[in-house]
mmCIF file as Biopython writes it, N, C-alpha, C and O atoms, coordinates in Angstrom:
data_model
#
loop_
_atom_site.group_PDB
_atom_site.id
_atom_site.type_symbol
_atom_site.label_atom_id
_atom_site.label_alt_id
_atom_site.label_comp_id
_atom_site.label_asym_id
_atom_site.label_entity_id
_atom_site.label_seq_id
_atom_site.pdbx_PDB_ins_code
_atom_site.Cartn_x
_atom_site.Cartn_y
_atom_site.Cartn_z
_atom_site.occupancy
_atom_site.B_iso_or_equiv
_atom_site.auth_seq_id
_atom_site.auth_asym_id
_atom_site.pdbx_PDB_model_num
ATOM 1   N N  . UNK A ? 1  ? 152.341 284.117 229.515 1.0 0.0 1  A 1 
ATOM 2   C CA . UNK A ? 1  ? 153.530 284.582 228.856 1.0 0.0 1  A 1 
ATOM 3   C C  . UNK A ? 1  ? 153.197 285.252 227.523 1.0 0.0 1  A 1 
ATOM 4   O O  . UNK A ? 1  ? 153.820 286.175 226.999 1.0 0.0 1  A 1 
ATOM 5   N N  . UNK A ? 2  ? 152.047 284.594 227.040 1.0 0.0 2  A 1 
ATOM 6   C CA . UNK A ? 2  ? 151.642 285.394 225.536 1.0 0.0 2  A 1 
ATOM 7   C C  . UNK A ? 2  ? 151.306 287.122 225.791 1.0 0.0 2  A 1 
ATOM 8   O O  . UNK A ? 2  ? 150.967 287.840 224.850 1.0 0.0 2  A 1 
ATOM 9   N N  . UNK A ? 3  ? 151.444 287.578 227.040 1.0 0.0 3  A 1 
ATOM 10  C CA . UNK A ? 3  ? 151.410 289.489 227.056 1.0 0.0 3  A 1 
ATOM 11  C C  . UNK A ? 3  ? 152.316 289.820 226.839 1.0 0.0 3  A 1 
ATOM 12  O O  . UNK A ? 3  ? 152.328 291.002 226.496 1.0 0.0 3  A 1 
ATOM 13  N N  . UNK A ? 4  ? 153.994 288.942 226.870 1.0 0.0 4  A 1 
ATOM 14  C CA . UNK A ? 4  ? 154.972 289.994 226.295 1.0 0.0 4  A 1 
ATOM 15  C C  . UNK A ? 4  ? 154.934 290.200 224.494 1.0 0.0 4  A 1 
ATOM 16  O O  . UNK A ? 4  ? 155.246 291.217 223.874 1.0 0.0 4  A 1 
ATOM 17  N N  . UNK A ? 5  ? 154.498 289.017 223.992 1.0 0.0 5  A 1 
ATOM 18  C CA . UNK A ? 5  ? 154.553 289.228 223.241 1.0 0.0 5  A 1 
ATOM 19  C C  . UNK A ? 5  ? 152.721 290.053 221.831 1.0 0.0 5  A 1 
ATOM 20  O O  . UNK A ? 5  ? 152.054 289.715 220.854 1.0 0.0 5  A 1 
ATOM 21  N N  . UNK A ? 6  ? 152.802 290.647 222.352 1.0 0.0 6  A 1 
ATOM 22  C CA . UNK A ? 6  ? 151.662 291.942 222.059 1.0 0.0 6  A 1 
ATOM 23  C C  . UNK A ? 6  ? 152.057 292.221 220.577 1.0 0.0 6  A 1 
ATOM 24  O O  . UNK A ? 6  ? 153.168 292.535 220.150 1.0 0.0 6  A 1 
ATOM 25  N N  . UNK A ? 7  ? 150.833 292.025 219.853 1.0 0.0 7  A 1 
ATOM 26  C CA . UNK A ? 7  ? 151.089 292.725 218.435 1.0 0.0 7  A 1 
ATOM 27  C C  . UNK A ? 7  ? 150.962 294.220 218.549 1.0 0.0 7  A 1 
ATOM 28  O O  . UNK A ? 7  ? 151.488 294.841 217.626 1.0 0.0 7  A 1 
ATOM 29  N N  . UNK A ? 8  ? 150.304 295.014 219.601 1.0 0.0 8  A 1 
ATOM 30  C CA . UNK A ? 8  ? 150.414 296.469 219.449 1.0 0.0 8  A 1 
ATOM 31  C C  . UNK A ? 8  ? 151.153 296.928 220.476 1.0 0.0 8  A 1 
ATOM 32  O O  . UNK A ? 8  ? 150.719 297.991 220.918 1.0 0.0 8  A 1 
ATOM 33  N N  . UNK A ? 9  ? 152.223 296.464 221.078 1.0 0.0 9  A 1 
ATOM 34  C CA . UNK A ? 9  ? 153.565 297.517 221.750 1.0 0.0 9  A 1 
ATOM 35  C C  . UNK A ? 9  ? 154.103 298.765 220.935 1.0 0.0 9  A 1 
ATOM 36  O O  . UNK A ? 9  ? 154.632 298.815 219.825 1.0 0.0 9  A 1 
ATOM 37  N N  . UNK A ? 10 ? 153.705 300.035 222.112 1.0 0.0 10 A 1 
ATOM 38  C CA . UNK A ? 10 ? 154.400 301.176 221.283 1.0 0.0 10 A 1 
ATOM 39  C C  . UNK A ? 10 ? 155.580 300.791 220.557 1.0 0.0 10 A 1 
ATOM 40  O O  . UNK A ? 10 ? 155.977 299.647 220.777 1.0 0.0 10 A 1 
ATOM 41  N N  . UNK A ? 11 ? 156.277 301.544 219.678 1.0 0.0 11 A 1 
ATOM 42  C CA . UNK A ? 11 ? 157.576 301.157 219.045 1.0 0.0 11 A 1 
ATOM 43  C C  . UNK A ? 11 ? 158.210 301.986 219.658 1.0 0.0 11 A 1 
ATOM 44  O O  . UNK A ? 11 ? 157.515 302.924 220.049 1.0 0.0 11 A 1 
ATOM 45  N N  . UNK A ? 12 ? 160.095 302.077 220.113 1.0 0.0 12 A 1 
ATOM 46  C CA . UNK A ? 12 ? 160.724 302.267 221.047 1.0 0.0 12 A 1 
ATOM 47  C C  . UNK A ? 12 ? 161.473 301.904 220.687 1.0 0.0 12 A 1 
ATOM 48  O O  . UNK A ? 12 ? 161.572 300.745 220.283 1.0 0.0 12 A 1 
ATOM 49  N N  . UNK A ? 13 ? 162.720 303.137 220.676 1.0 0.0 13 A 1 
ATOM 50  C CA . UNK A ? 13 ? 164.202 302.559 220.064 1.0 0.0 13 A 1 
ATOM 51  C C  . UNK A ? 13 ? 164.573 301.638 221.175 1.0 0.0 13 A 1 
ATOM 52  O O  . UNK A ? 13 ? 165.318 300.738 220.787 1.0 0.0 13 A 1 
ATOM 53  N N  . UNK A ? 14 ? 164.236 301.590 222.611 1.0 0.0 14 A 1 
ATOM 54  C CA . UNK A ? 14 ? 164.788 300.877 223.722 1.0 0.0 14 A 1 
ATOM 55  C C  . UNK A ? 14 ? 164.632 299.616 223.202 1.0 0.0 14 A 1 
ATOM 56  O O  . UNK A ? 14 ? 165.603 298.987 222.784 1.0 0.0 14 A 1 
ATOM 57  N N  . UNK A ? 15 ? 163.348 299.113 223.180 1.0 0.0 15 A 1 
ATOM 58  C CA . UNK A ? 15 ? 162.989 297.645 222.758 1.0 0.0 15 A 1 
ATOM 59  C C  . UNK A ? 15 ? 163.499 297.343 221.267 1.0 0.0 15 A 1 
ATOM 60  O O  . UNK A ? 15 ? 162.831 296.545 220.609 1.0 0.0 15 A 1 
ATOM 61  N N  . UNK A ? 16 ? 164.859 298.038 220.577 1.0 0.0 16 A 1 
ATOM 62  C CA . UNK A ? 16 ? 164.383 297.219 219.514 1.0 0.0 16 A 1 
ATOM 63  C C  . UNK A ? 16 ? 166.010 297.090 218.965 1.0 0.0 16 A 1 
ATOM 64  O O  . UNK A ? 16 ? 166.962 297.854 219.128 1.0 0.0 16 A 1 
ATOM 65  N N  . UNK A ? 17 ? 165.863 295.373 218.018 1.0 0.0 17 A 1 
ATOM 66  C CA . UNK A ? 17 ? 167.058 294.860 217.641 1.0 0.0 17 A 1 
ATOM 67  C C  . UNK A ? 17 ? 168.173 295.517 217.792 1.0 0.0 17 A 1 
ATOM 68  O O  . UNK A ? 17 ? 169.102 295.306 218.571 1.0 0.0 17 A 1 
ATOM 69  N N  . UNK A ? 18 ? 167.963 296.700 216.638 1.0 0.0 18 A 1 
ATOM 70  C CA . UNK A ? 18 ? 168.969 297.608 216.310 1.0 0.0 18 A 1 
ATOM 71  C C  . UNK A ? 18 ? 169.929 298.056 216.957 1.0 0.0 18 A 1 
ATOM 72  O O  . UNK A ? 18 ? 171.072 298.121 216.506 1.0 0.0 18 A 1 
ATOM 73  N N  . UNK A ? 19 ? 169.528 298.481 218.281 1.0 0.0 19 A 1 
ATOM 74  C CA . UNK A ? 19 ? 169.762 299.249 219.545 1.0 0.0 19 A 1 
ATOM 75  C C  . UNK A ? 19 ? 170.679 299.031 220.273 1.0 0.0 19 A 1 
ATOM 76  O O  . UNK A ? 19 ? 170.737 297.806 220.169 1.0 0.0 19 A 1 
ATOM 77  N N  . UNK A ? 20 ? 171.599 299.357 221.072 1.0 0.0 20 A 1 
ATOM 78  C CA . UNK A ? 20 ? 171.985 299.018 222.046 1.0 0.0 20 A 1 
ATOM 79  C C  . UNK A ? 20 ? 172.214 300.332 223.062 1.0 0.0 20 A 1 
ATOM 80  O O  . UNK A ? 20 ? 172.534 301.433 222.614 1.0 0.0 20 A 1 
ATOM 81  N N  . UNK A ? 21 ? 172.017 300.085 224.425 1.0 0.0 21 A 1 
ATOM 82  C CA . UNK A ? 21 ? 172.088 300.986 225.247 1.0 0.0 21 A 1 
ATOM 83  C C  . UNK A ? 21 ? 173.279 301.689 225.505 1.0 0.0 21 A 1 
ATOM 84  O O  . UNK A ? 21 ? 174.376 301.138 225.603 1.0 0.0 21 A 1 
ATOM 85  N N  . UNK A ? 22 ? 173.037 303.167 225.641 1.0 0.0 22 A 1 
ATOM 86  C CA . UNK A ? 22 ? 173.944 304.039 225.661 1.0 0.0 22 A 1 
ATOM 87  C C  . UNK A ? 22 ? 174.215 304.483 227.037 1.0 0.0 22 A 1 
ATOM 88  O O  . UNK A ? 22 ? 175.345 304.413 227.521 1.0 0.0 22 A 1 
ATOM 89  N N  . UNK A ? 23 ? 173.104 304.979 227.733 1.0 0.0 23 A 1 
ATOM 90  C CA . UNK A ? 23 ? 172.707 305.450 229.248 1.0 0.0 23 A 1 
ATOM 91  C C  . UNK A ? 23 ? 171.247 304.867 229.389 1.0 0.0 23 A 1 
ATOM 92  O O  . UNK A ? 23 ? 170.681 304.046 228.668 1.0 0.0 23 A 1 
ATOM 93  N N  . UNK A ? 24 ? 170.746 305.591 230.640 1.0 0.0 24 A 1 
ATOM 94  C CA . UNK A ? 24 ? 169.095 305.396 230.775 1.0 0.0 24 A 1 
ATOM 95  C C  . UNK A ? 24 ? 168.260 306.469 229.625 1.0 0.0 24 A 1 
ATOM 96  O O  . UNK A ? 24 ? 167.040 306.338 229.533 1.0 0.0 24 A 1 
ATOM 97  N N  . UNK A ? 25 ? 168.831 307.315 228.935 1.0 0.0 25 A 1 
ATOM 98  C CA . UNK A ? 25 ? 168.178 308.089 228.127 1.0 0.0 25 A 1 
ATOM 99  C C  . UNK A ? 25 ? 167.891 307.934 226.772 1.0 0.0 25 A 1 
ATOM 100 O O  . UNK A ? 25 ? 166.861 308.223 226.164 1.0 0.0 25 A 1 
ATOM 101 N N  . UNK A ? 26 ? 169.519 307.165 226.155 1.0 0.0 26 A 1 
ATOM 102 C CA . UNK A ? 26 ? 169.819 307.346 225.201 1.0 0.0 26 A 1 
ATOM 103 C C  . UNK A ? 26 ? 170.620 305.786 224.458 1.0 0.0 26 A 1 
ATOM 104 O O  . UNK A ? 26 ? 171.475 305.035 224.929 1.0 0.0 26 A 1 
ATOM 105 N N  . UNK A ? 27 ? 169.979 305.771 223.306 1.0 0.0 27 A 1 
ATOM 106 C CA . UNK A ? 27 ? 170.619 304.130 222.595 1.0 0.0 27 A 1 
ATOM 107 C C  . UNK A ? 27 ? 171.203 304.743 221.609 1.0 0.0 27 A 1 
ATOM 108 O O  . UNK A ? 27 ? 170.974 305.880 221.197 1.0 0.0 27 A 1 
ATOM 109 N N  . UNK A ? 28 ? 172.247 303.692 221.089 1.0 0.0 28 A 1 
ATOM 110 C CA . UNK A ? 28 ? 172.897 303.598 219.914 1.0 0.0 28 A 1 
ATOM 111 C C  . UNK A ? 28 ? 172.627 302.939 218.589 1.0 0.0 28 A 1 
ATOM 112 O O  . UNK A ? 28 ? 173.256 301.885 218.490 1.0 0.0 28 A 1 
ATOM 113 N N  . UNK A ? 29 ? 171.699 303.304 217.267 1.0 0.0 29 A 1 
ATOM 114 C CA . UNK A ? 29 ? 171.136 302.478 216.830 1.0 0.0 29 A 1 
ATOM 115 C C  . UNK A ? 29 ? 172.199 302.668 215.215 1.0 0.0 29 A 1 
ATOM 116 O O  . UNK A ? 29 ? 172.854 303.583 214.717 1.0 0.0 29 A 1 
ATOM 117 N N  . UNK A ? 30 ? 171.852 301.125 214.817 1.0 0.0 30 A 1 
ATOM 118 C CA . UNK A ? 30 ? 172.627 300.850 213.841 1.0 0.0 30 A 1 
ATOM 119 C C  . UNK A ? 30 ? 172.289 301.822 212.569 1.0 0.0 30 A 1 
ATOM 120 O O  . UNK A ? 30 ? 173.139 302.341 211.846 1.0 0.0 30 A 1 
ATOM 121 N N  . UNK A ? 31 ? 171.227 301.925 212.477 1.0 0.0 31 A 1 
ATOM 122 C CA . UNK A ? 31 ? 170.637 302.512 211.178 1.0 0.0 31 A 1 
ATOM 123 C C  . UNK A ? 31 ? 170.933 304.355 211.756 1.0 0.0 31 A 1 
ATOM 124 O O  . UNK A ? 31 ? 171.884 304.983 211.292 1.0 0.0 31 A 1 
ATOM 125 N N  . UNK A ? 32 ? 170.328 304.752 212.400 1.0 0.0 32 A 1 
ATOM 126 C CA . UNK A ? 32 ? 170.271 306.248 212.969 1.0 0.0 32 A 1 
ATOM 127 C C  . UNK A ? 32 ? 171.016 306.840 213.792 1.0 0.0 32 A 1 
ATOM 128 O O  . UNK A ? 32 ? 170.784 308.020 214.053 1.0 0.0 32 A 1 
ATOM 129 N N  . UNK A ? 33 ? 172.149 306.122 214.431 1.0 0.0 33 A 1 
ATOM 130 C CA . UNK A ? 33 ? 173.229 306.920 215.741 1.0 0.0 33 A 1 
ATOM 131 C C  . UNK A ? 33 ? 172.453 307.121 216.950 1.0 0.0 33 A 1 
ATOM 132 O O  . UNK A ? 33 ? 171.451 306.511 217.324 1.0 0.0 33 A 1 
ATOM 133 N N  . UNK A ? 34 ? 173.045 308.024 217.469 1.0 0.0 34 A 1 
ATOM 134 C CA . UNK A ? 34 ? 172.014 307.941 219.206 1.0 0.0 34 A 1 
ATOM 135 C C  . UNK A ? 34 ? 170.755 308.972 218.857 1.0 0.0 34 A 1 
ATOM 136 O O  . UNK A ? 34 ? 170.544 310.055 218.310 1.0 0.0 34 A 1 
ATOM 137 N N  . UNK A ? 35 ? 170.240 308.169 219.373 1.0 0.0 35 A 1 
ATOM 138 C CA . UNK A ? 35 ? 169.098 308.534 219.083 1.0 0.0 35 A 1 
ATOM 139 C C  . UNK A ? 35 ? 168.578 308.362 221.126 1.0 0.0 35 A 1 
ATOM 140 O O  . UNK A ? 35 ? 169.215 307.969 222.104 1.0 0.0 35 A 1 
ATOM 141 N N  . UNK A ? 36 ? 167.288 308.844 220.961 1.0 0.0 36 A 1 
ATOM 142 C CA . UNK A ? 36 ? 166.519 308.763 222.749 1.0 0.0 36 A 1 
ATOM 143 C C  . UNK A ? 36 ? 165.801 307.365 222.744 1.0 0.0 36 A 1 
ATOM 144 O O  . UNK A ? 36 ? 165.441 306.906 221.660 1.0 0.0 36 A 1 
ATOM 145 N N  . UNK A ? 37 ? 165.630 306.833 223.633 1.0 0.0 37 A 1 
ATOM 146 C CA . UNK A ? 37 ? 165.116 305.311 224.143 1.0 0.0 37 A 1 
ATOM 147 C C  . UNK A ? 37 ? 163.646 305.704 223.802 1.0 0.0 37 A 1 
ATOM 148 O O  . UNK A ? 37 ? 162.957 304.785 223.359 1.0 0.0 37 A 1 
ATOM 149 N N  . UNK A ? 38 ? 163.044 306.957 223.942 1.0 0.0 38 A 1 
ATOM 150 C CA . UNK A ? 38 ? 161.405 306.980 223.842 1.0 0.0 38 A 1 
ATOM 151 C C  . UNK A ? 38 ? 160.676 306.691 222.105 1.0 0.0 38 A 1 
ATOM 152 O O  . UNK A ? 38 ? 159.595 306.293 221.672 1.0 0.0 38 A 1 
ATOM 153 N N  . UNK A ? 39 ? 162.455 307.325 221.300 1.0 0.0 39 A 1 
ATOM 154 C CA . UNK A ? 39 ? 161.602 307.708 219.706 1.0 0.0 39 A 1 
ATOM 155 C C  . UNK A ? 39 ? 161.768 306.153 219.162 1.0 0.0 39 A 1 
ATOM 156 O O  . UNK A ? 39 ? 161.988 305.117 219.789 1.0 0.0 39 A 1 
ATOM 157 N N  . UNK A ? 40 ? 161.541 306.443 217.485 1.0 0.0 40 A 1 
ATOM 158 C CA . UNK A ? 40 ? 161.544 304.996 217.042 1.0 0.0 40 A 1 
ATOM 159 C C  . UNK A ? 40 ? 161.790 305.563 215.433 1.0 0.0 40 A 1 
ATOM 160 O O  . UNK A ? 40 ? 161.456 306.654 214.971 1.0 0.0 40 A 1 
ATOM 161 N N  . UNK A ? 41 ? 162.454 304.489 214.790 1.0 0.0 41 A 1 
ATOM 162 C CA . UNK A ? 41 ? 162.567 305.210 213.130 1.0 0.0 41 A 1 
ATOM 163 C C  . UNK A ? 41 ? 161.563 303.727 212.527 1.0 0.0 41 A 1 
ATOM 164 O O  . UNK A ? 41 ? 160.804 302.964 213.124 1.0 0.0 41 A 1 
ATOM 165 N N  . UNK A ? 42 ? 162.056 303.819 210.956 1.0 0.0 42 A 1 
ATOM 166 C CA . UNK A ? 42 ? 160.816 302.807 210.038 1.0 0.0 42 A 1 
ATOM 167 C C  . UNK A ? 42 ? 161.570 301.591 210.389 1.0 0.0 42 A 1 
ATOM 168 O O  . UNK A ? 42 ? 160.871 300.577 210.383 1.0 0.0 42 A 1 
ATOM 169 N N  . UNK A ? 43 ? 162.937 301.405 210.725 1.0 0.0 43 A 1 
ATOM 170 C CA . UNK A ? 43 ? 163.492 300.140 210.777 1.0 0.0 43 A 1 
ATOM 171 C C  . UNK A ? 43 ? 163.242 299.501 211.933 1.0 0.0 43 A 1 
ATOM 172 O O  . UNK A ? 43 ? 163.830 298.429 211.792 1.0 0.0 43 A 1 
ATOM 173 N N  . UNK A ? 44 ? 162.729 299.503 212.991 1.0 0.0 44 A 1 
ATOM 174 C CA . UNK A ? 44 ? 162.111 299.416 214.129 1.0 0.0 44 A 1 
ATOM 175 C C  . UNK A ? 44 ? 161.760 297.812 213.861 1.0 0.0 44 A 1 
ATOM 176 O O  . UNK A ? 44 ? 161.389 297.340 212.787 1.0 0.0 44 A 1 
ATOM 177 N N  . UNK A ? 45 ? 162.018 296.931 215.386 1.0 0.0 45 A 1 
ATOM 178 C CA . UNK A ? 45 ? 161.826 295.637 214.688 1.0 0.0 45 A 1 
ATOM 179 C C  . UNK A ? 45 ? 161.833 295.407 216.222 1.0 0.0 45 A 1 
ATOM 180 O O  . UNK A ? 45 ? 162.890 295.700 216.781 1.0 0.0 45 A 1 
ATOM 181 N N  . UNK A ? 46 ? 160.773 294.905 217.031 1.0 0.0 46 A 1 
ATOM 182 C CA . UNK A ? 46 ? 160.568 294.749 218.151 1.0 0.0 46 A 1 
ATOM 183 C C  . UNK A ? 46 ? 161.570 293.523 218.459 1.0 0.0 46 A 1 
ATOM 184 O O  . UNK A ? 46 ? 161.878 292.656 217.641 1.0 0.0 46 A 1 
ATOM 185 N N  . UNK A ? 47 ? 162.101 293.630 220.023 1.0 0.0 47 A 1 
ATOM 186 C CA . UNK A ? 47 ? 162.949 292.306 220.349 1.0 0.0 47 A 1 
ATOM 187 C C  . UNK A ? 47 ? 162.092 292.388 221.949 1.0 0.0 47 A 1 
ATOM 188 O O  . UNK A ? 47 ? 162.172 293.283 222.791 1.0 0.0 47 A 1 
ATOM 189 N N  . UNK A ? 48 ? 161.073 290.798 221.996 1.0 0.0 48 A 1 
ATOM 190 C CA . UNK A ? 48 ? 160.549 291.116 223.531 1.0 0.0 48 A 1 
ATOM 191 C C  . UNK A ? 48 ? 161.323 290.620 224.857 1.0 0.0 48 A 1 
ATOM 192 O O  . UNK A ? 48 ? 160.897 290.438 225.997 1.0 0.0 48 A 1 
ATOM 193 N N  . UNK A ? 49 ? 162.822 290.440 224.214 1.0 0.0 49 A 1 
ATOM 194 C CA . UNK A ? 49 ? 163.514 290.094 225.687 1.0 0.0 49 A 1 
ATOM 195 C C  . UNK A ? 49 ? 164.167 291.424 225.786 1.0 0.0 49 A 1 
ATOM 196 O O  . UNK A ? 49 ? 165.224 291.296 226.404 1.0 0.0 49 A 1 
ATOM 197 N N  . UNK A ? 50 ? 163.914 292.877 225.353 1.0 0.0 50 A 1 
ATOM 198 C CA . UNK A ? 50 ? 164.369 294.081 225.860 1.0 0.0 50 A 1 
ATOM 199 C C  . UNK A ? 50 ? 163.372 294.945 226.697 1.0 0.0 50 A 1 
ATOM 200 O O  . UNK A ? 50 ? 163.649 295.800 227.539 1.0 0.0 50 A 1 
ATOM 201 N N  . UNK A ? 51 ? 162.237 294.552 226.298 1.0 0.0 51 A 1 
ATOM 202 C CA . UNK A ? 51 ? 161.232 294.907 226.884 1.0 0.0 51 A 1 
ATOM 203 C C  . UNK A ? 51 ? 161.128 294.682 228.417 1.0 0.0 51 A 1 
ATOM 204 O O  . UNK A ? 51 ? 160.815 293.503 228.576 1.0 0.0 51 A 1 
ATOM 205 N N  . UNK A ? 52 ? 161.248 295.269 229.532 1.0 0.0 52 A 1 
ATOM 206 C CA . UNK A ? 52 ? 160.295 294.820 230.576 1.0 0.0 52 A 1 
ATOM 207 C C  . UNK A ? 52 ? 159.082 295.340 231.094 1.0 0.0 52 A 1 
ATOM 208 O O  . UNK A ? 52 ? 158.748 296.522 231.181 1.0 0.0 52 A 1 
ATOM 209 N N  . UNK A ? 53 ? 158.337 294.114 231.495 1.0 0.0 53 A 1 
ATOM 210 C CA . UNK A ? 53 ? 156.586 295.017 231.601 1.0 0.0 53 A 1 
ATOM 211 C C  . UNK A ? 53 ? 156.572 295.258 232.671 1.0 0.0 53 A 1 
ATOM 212 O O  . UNK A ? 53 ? 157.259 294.709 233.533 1.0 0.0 53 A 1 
ATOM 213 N N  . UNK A ? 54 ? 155.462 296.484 232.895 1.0 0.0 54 A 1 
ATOM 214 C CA . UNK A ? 54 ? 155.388 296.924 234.245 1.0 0.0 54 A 1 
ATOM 215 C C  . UNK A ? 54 ? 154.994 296.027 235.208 1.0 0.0 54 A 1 
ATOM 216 O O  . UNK A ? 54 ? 154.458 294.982 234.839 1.0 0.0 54 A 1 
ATOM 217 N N  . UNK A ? 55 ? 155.180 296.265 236.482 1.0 0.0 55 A 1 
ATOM 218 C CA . UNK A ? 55 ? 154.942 295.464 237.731 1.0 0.0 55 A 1 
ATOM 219 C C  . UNK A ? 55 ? 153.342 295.774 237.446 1.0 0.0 55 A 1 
ATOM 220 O O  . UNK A ? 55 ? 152.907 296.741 236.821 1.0 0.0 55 A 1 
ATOM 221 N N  . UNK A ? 56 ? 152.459 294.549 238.154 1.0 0.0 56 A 1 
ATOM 222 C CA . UNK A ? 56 ? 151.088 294.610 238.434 1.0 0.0 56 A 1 
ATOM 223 C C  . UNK A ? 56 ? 151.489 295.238 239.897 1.0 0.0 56 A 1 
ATOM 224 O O  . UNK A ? 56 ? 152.335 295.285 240.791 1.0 0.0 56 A 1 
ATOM 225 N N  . UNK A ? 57 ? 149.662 295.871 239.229 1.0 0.0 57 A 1 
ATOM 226 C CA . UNK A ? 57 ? 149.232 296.755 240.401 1.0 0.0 57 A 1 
ATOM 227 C C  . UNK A ? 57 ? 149.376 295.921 242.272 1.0 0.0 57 A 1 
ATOM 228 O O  . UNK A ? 57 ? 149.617 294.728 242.456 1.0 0.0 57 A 1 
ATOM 229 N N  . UNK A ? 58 ? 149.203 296.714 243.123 1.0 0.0 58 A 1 
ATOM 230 C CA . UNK A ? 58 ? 149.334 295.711 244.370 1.0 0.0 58 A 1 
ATOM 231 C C  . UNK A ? 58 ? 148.050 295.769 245.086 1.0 0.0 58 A 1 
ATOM 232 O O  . UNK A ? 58 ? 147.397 296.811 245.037 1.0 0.0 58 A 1 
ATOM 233 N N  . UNK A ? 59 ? 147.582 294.649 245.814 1.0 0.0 59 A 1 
ATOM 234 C CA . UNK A ? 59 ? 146.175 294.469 245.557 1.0 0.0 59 A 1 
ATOM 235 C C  . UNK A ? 59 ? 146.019 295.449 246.989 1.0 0.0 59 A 1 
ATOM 236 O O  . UNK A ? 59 ? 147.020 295.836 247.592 1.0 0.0 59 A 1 
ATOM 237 N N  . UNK A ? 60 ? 144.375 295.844 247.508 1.0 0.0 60 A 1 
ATOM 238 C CA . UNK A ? 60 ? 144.752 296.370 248.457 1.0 0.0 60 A 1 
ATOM 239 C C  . UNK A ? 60 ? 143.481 295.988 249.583 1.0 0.0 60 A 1 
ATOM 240 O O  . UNK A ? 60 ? 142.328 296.287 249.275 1.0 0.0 60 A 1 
ATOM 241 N N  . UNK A ? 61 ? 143.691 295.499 250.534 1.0 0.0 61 A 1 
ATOM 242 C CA . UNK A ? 61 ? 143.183 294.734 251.127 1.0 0.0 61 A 1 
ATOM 243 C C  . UNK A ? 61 ? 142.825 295.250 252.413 1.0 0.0 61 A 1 
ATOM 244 O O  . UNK A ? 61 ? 142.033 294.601 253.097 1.0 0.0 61 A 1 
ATOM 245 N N  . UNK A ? 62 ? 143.484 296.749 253.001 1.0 0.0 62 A 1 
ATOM 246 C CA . UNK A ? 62 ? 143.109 297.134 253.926 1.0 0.0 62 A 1 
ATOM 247 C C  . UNK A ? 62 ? 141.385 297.726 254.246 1.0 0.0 62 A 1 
ATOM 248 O O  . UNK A ? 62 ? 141.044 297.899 255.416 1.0 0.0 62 A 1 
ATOM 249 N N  . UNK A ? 63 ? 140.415 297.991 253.119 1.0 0.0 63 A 1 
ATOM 250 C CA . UNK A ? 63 ? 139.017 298.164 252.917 1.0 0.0 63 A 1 
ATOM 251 C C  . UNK A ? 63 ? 138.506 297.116 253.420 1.0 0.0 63 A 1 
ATOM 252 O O  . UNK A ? 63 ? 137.608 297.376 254.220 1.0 0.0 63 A 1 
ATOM 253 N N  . UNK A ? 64 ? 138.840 295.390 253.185 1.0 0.0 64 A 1 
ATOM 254 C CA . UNK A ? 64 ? 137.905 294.717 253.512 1.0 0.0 64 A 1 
ATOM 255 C C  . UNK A ? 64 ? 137.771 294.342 254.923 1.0 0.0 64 A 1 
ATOM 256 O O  . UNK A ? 64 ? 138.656 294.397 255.778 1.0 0.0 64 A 1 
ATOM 257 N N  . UNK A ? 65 ? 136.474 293.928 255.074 1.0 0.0 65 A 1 
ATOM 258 C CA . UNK A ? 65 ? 136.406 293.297 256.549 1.0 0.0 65 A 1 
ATOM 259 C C  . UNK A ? 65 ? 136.353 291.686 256.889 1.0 0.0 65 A 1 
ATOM 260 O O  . UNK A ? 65 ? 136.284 290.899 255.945 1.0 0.0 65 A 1 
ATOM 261 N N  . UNK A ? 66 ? 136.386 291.194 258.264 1.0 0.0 66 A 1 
ATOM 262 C CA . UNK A ? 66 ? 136.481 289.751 258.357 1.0 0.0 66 A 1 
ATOM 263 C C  . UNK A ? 66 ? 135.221 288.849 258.141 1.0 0.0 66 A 1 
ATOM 264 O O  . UNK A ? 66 ? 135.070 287.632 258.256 1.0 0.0 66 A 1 
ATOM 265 N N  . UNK A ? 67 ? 134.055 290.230 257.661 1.0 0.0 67 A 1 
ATOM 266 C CA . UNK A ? 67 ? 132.875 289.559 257.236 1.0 0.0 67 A 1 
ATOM 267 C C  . UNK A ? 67 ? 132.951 289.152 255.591 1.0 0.0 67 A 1 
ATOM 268 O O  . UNK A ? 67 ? 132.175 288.387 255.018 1.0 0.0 67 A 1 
ATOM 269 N N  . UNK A ? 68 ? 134.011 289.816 255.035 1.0 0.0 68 A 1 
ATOM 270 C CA . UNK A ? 68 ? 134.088 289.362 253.479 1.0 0.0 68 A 1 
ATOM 271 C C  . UNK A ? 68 ? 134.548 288.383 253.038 1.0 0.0 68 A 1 
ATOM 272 O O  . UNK A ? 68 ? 134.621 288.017 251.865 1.0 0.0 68 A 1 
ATOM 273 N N  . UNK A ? 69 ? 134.991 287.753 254.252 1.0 0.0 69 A 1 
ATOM 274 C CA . UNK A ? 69 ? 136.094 286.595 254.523 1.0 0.0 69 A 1 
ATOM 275 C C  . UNK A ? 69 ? 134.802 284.996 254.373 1.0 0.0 69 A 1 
ATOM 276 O O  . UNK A ? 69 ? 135.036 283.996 253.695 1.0 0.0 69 A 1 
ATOM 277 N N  . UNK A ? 70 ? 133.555 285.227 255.198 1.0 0.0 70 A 1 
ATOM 278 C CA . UNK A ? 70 ? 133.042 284.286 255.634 1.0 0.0 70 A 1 
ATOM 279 C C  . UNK A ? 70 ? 131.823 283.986 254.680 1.0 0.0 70 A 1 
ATOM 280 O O  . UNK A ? 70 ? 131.382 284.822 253.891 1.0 0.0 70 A 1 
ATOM 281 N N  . UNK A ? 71 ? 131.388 282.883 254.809 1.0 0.0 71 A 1 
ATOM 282 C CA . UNK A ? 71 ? 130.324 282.032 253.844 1.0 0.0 71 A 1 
ATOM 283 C C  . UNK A ? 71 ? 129.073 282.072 254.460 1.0 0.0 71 A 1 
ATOM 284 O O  . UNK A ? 71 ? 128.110 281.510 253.939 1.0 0.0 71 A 1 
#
């Protein structure tokens, strides 16, 4: 659980206090008005329950054989 919370997450008006969602493009921020989900101003103050992290990769298993399997 300690990866959501990352001391170097880009900054992102999406992820942050200020914010609240407008559309998928665009937030409403207290300090700056609508502003786009990608930019970020100095008041920027990460919140990591706005954040969601990407899905892990999916493993891929069709390469191996039933000899990789055995001891």
């Amino acid at each position: 659980m300690s990866w959501l919370f990352q001391n170097k997450i880009e900054p992102r008006c999406a992820y942050c206090v200020r914010s609240r969602s407008l559309n998928d493009d665009q937030v409403v921020c207290s300090k700056k008005g609508v502003m786009s989900c990608s930019s970020h101003c100095r008041a920027f103050k990460y919140d990591p329950l706005r954040r969601t992290p990407p899905r892990p990769a999916k493993a891929e298993f069709s390469s191996l054989k039933d000899e990789d399997f055995s001891l």
